[in-house]
TORRO-384205 format. One line per field, with one value per residue (C-alpha): residue number from 0; residue in three letters; y, x, z. Coordinates in pm, 1 decimal. Layout:
residues N
num <- c(NUM | ...)
residuo <- c(ALA | ...)
Y <- c(Y | ...)
X <- c(X | ...)
Z <- c(Z | ...)
//
This chain:
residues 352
num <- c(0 | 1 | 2 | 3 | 4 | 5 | 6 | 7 | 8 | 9 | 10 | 11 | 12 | 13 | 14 | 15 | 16 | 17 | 18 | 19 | 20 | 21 | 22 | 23 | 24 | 25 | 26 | 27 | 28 | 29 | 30 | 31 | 32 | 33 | 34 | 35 | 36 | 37 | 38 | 39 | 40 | 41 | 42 | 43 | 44 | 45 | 46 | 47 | 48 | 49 | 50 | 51 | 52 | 53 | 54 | 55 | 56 | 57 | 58 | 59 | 60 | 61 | 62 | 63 | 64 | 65 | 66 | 67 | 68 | 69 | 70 | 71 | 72 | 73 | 74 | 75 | 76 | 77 | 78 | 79 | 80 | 81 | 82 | 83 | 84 | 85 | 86 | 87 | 88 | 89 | 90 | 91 | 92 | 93 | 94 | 95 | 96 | 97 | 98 | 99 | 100 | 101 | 102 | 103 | 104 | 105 | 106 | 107 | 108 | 109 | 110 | 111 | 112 | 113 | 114 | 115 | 116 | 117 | 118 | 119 | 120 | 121 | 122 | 123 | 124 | 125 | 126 | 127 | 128 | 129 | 130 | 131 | 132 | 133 | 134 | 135 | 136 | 137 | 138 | 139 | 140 | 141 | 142 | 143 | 144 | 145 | 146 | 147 | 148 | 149 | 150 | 151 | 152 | 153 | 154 | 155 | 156 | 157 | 158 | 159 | 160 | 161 | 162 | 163 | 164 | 165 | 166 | 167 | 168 | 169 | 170 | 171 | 172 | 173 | 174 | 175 | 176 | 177 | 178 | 179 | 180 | 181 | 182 | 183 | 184 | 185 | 186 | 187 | 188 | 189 | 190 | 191 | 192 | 193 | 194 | 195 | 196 | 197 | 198 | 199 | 200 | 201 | 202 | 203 | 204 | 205 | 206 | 207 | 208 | 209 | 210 | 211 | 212 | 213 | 214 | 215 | 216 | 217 | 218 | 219 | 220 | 221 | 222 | 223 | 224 | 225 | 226 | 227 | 228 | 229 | 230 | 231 | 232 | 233 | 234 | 235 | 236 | 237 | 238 | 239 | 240 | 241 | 242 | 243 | 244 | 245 | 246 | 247 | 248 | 249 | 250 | 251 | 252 | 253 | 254 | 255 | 256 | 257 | 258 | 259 | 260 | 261 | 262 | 263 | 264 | 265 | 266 | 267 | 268 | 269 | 270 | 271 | 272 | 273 | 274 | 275 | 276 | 277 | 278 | 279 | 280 | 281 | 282 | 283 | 284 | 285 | 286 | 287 | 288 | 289 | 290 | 291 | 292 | 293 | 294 | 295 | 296 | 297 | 298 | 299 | 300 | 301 | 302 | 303 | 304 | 305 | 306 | 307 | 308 | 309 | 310 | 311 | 312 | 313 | 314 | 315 | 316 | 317 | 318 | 319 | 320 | 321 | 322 | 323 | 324 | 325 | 326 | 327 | 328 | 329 | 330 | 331 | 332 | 333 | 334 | 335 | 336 | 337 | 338 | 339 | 340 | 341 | 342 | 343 | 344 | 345 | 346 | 347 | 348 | 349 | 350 | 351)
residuo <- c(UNK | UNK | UNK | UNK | UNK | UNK | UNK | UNK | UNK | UNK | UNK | UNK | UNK | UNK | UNK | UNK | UNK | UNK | UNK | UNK | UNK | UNK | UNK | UNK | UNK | UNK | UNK | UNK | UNK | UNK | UNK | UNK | UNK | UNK | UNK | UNK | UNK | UNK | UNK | UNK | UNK | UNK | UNK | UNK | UNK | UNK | UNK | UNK | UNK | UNK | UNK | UNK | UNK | UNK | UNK | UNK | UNK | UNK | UNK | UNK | UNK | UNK | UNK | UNK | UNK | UNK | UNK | UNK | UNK | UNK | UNK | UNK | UNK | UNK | UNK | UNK | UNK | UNK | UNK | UNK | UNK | UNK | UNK | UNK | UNK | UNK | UNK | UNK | UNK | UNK | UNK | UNK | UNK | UNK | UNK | UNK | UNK | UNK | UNK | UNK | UNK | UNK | UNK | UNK | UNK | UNK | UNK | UNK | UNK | UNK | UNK | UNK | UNK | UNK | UNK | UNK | UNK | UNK | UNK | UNK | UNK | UNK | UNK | UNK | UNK | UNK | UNK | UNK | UNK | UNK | UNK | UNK | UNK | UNK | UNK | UNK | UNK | UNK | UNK | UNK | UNK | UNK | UNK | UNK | UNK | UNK | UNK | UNK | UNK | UNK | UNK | UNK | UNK | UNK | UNK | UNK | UNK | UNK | UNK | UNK | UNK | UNK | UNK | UNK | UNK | UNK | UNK | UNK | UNK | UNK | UNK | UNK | UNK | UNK | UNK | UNK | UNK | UNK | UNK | UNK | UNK | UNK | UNK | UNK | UNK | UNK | UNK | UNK | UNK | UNK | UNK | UNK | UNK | UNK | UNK | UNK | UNK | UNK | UNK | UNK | UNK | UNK | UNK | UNK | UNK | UNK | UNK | UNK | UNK | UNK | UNK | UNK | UNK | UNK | UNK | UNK | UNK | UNK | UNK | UNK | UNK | UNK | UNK | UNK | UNK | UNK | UNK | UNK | UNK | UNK | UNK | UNK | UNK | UNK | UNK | UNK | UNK | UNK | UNK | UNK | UNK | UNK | UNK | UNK | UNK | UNK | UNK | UNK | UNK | UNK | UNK | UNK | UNK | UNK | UNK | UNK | UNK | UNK | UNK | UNK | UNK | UNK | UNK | UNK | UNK | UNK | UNK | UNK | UNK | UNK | UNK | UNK | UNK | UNK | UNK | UNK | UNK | UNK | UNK | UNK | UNK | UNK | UNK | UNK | UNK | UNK | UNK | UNK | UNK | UNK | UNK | UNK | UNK | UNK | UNK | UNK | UNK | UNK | UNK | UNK | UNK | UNK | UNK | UNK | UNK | UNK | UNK | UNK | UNK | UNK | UNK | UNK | UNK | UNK | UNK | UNK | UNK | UNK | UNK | UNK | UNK | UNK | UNK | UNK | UNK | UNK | UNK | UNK | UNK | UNK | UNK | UNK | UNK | UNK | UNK | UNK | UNK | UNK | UNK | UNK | UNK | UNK | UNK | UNK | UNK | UNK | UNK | UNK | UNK | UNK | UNK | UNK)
Y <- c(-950.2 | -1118.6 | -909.2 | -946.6 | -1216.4 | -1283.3 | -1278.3 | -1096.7 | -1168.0 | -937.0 | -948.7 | -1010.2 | -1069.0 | -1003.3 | -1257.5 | -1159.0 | -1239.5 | -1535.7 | -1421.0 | -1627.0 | -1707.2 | -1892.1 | -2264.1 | -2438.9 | -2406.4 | -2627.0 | -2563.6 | -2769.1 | -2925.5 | -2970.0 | -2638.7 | -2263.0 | -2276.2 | -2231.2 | -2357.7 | -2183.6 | -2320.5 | -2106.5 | -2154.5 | -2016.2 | -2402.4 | -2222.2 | -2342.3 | -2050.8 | -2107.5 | -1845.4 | -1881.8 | -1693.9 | -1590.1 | -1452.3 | -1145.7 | -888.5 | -717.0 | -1047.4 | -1264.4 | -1199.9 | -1375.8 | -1417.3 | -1589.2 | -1765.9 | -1970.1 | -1986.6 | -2395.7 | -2324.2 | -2719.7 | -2816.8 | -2912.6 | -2843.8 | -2694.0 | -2557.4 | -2695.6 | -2715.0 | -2886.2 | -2903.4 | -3146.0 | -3184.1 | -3538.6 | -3570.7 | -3554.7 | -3189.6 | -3328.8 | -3338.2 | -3186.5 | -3277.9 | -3133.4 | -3217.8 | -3071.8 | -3043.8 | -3226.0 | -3537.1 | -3592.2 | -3565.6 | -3423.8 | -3541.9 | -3265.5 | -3282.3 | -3015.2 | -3060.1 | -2999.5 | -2687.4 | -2623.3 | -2266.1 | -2399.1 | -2227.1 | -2483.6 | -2565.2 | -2810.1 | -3086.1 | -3273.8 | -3641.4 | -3824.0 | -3750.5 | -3993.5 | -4113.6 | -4285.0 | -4063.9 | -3969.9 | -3617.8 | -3387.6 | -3416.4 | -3238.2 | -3338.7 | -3510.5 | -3575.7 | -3767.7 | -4034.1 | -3954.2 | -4185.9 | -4070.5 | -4438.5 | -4349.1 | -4082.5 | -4062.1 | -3876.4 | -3751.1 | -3709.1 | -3533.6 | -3922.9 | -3986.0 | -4263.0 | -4212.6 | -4356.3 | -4505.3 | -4467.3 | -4646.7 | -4475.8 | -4603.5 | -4499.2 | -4265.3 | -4124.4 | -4482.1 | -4484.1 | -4821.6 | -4812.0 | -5016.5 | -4946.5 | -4752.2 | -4708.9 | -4626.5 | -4519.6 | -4214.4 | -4163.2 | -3820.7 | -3541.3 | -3619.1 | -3288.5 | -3424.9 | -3650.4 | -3639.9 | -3899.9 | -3937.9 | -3801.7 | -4092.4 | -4366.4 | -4541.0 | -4379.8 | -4215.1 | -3960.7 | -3825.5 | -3582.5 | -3544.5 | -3353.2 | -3674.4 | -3529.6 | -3794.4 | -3831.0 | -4196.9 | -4335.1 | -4602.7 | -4867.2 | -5148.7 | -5508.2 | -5691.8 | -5995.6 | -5812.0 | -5477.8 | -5071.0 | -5042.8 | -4798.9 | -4905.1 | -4614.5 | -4319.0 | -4028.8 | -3868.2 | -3515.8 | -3225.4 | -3124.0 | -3041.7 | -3096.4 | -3188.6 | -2970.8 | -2997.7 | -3254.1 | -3162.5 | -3415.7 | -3308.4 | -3320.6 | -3574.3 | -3806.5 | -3866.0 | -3599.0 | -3472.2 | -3190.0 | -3117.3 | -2802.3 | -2815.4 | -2623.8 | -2594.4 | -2311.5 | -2559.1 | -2729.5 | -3041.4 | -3190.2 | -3579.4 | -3814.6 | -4146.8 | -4350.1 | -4709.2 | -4854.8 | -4810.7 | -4563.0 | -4249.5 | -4020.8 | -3646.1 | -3467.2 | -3053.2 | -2846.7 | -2499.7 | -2224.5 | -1891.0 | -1868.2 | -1663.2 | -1918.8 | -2227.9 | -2310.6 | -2409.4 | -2531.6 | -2608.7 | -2680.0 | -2820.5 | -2710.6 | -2722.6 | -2356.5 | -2117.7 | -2253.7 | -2305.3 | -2399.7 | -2753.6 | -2979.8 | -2790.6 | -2940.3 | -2700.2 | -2418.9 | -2495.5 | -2259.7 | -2235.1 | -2009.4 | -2001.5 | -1821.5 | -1507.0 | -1408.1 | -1458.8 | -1664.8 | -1797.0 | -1940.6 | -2188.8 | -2311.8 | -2662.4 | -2838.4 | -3164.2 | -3237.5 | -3256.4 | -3286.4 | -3523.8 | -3650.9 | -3688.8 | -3998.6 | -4119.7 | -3937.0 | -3581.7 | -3291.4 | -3071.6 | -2756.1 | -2456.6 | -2106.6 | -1847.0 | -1698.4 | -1455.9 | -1344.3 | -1197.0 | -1073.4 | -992.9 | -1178.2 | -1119.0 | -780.1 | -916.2 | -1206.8 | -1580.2 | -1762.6 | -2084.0 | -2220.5 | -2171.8 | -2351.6 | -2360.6 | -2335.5 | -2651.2 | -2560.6 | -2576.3 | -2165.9 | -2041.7 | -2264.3 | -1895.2 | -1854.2 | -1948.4 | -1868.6 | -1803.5 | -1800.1 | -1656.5 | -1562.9 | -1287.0 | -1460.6 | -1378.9 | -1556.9 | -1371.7 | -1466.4 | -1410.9 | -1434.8 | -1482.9 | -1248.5 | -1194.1 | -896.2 | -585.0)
X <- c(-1709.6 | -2040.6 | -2142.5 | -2409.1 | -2590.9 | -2943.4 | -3117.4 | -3135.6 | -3230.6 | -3480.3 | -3540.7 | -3961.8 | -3941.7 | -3691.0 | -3899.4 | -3860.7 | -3520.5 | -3437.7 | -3280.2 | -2935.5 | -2813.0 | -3080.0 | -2938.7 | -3159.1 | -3514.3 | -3754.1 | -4043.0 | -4376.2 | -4431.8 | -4817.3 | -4923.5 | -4805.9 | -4573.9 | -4212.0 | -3984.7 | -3690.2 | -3444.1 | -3186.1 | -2954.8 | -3194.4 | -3347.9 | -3680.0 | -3864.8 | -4020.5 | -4375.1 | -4466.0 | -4721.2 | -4735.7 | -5007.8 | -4936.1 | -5128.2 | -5085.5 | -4891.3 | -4632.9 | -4535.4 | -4695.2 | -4493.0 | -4681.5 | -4497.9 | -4817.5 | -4611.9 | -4319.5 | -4223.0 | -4012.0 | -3946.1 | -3799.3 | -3457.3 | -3191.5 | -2930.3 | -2922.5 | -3172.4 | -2919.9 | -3216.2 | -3557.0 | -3729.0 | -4089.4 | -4236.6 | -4371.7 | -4724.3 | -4645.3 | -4829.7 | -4522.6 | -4185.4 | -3902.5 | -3579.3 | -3229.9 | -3059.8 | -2713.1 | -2842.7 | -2824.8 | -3204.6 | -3459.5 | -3796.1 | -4086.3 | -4366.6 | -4774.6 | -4998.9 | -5354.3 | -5627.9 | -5634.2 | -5598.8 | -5451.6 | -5137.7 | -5251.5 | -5295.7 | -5072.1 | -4767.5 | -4696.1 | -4376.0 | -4524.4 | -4183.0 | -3842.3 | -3580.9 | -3303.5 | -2949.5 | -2735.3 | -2445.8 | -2355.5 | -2462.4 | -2736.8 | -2676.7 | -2928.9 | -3269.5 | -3435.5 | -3734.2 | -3721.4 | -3961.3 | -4269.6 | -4205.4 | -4183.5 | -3790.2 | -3594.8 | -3236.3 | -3039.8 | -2675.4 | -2417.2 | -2126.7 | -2052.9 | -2011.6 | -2309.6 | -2605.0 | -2893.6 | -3219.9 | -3544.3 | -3846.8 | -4162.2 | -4505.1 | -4836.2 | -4869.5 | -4561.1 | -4367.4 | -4032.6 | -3797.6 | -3438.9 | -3324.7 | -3008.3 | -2680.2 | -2426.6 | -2055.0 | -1879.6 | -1734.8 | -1513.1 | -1537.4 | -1859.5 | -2160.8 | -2301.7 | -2572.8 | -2782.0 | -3038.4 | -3261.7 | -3322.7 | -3635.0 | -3756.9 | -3580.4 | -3449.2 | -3056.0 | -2954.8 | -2630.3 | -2437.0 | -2140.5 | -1895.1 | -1594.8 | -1377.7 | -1446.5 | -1615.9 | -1945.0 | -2102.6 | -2458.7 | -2634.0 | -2905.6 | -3107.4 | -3044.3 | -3350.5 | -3198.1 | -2986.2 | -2918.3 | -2858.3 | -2494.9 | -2259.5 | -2231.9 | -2056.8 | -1762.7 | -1701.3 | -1402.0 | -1229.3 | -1330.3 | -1056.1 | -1217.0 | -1579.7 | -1900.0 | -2130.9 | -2440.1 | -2573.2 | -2862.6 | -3032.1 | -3127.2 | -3509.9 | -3484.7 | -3266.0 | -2978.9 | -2719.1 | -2700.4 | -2470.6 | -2228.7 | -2092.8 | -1776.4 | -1539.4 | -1334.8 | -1534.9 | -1656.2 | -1994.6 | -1947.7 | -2162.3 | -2206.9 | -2371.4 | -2491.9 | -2338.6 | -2484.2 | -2720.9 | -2544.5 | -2213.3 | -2174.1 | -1912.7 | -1781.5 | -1851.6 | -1860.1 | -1691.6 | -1821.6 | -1642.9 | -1676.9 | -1758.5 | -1455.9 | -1549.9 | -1693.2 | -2023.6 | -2255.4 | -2519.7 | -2673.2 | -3035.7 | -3140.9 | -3503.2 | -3668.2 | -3654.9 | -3801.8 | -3557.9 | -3692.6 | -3370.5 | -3318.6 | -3228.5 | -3259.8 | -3207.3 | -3354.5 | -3164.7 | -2896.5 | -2811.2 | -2579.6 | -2487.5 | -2214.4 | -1966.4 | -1925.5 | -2263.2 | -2331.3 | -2588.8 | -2512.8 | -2782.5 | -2675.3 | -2845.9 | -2787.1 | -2867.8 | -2808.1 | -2489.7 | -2507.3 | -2227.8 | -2100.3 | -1859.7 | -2102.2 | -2047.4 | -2202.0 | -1985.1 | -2013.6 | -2046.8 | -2404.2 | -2389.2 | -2402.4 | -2416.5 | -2431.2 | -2785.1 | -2753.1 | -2561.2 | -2609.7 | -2257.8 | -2450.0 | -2766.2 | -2748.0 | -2543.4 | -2153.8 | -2278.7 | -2279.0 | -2540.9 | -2594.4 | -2880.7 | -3063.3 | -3380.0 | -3555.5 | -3916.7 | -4048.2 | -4444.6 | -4593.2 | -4599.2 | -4306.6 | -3984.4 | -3835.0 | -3858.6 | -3544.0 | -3513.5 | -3186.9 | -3117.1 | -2814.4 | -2599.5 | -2823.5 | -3094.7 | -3298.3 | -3485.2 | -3515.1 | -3751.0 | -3601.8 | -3732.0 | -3514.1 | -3593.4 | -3470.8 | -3221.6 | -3424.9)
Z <- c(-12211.1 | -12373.1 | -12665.8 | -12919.8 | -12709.9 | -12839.9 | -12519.6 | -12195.5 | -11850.4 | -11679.8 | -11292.4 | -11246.2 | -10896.9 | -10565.6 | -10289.6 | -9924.2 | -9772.4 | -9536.8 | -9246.1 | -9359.7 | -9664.9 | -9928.6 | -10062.2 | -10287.3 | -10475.4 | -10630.2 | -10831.7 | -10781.6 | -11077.9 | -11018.4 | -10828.0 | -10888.4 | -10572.6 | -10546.6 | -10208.7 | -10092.1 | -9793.0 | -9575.7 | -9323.9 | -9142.1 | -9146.3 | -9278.4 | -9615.8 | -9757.0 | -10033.4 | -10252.3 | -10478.3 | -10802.0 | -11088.4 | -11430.6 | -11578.2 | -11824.5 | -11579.8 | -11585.1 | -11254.9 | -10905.9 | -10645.2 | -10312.9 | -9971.3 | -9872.5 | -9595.7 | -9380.7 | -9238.8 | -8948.4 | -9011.5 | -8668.6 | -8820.9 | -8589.6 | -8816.4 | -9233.8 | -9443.1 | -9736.4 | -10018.6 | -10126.8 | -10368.3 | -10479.2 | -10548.7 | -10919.7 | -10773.8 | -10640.2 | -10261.4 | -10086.6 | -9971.2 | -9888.8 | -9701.3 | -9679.8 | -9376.2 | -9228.7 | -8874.5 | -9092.7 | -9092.0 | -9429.9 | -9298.4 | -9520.6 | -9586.3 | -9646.4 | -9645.4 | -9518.7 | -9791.7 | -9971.8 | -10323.0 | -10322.3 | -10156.6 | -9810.9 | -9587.9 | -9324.1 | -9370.3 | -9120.1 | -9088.3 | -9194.5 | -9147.5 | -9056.2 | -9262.6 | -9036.9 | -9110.7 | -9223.7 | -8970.1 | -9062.7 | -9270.7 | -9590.6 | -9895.1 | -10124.9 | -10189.6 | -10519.3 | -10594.5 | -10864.4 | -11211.4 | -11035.0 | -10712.6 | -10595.0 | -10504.9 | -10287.6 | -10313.0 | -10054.8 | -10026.5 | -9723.2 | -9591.0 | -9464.7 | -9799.9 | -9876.2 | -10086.8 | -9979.4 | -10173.1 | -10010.1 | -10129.8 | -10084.7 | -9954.0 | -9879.9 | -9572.8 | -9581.1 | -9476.2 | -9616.1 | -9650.7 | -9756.8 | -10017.6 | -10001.8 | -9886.8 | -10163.9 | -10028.8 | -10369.3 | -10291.4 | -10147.0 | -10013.5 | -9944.3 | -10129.4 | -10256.6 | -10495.9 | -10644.7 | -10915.1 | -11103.7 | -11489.0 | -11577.4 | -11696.6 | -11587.0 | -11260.3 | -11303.7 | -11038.4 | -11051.6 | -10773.6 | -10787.6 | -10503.6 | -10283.9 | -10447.7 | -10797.7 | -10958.7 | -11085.2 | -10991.4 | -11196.6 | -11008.9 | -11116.5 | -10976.9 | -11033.7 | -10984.4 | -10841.3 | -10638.3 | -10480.2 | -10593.2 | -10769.1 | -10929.8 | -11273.4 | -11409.8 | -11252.6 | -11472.5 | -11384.0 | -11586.3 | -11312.2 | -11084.7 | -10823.6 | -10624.5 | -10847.5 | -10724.1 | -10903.3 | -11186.1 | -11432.0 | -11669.3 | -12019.6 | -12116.5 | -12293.5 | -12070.2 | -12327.6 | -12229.3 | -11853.7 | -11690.2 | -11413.9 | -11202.7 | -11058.2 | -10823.8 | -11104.0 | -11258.5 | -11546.8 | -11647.2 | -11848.2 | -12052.1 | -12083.0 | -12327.6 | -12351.2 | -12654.6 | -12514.4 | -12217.9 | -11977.2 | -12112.9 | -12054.4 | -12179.5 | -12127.3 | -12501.3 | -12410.9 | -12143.1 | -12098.9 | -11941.3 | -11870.0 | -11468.5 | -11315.2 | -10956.1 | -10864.5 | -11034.7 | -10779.7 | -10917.8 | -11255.2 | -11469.0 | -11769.5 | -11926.7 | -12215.7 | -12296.6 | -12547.5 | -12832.4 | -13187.0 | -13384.3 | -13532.5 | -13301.9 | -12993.8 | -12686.8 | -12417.8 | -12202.1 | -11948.3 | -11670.5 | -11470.2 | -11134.0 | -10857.1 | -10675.9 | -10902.1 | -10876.4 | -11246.9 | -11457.9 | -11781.1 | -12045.5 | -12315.7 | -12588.1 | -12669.6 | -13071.1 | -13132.4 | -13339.6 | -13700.5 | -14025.3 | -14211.9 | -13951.4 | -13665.6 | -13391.8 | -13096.6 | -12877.4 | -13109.8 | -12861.6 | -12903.1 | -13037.3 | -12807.8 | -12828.9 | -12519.7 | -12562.7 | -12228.8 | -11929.0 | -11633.4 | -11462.9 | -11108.8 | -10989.3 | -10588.1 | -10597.4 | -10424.2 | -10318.5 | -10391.0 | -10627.2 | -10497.7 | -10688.5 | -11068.3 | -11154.0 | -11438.5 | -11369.9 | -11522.6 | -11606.5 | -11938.7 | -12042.1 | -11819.0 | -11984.8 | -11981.9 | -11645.7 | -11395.0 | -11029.0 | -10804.6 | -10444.5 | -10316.5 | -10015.2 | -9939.8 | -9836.4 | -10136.1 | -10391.7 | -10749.0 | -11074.2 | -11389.9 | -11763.1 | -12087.8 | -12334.4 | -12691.8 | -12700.9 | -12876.9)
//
């Protein structure tokens, strides 16, 4: 039992229900809009304000989104002007919305990304939103380059794994690209100029599927959920090295999923909030400082302390998803989606 923790996490907002289970969410980092996705193969918008009164959470639009089976991802390019989903009929549908600033204008499928020959898992845009990675049950990860008018080229197909892709996420400010699979392994990839996309790095210590990867902030540390009912932490001690320094446990299932934000901390050090949700229902907020002591290395672990808990966040179901909502003013604020279709808001408060 967690006692004594310094914060709390309050519910603001239960968002209408998909009619099947909700996977993923992404915030738009430009506009006040979040995206849900469902089995359902729905994307759901809401829109929200803030007010005395806290967090208003509106569903300004439903994209029925024409995929054939789950839509199992979302991801927002950096510019916050389009969508994009990852779904389990092996396609990536590319999303534009005509004019409108309140986020209320329609949304039109601009592209649909073909290639993969089963299932997609995940999509992330890269930090300029000049690259899309994407993920596979066929166990590739492909690199998409992006150009105007919603024309997409691949530059390449990467065939590391060796099992199920289940994600891939980009370095906030750098070309690195992770991905985490069924094989257990975590694989980072980077372009050589004179050549093509390549694995220059595979983490191994989970013992069982990578779920979910996170990237610190900063860029220097970056963290991984695993079927093995851990999140581990990894550093970088050189270029292009990478090392596990921090294994946090707690989750009584799989941890599905897994976010890194900047947070509300003001200790020495800090290095934002990671959450983390999954199969028991629960969320769990770290806070993460920057090692320090006489003995420190390059491969010292952070600090960490568990700041709040949540034992239930979708009643007996599933949480699949936690996302830190990345806006200047709401670092506080997470979301989940869960097996019950729904989406909630959350805020971390200090403990009175």
């Amino acid at each position: 039992m967690d006692i004594d923790l310094s914060h709390q996490i309050q519910q603001v907002a239960e968002l209408p229900g998909h009619d099947d289970r909700a996977w993923h969410l992404a915030w738009n980092p430009t506009k006040f809009l979040l995206a849900s996705c469902s089995a359902d193969k729905s994307v759901r918008l809401y829109r929200y304000t803030s007010s005395d009164a806290g967090l208003k959470f509106d569903n300004i639009a439903t994209i029925p989104t024409g995929h054939m089976k789950t839509v199992r991802a979302v991801a927002w390019s950096p510019s916050g002007k389009t969508l994009a989903t990852a779904s389990f009929d092996s396609n990536i549908g590319i999303w534009e919305q005509e004019e409108n600033e309140d986020g209320a204008g329609e949304w039109e499928c601009a592209s649909t990304l073909e290639g993969h020959e089963t299932e997609c898992k995940s999509v992330a845009y890269s930090s300029t939103g000049t690259l899309l990675a994407s993920c596979s049950r066929d166990k590739t990860v492909w690199i998409w380059e992006v150009h105007p008018d919603a024309d997409f080229e691949c530059m390449g197909v990467l065939m590391e794994h060796t099992q199920d892709v289940k994600c891939v996420a980009w370095h906030p400010s750098e070309e690195i690209l992770a991905s985490g699979s069924y094989d257990d392994t975590i694989k980072l990839y980077i372009d050589d100029p004179s050549d093509d996309w390549y694995c220059f790095s595979t983490l191994t210590g989970h013992t069982s599927t990578v779920w979910a990867i996170a990237w610190s902030p900063t860029g220097d540390y970056f963290a991984s959920a695993s079927d093995d009912k851990t999140v581990r932490v990894w550093k970088r001690v050189a270029q292009h090295k990478w090392v596990g320094v921090l294994i946090l446990t707690g989750h009584e299932r799989a941890v599905y999923s897994v976010s890194w934000g900047k947070g509300m901390g003001t200790g020495k050090g800090s290095l934002g909030w990671l959450g983390s949700a999954g199969g028991d229902g629960s969320v769990r907020v770290w806070e993460l400082f920057e090692p320090e002591g006489a003995e420190v290395t390059v491969a010292s672990p952070p600090r960490h302390k568990l700041i709040a808990h949540l034992p239930s966040t979708h009643g007996v179901h599933d949480a699949n998803t936690v996302v830190w909502c990345p806006r200047e003013g709401y670092e506080d604020v997470l979301a989940t989606a869960g097996d019950d279709g729904f989406t909630r808001v959350w805020r971390i408060a200090p403990s009175t």
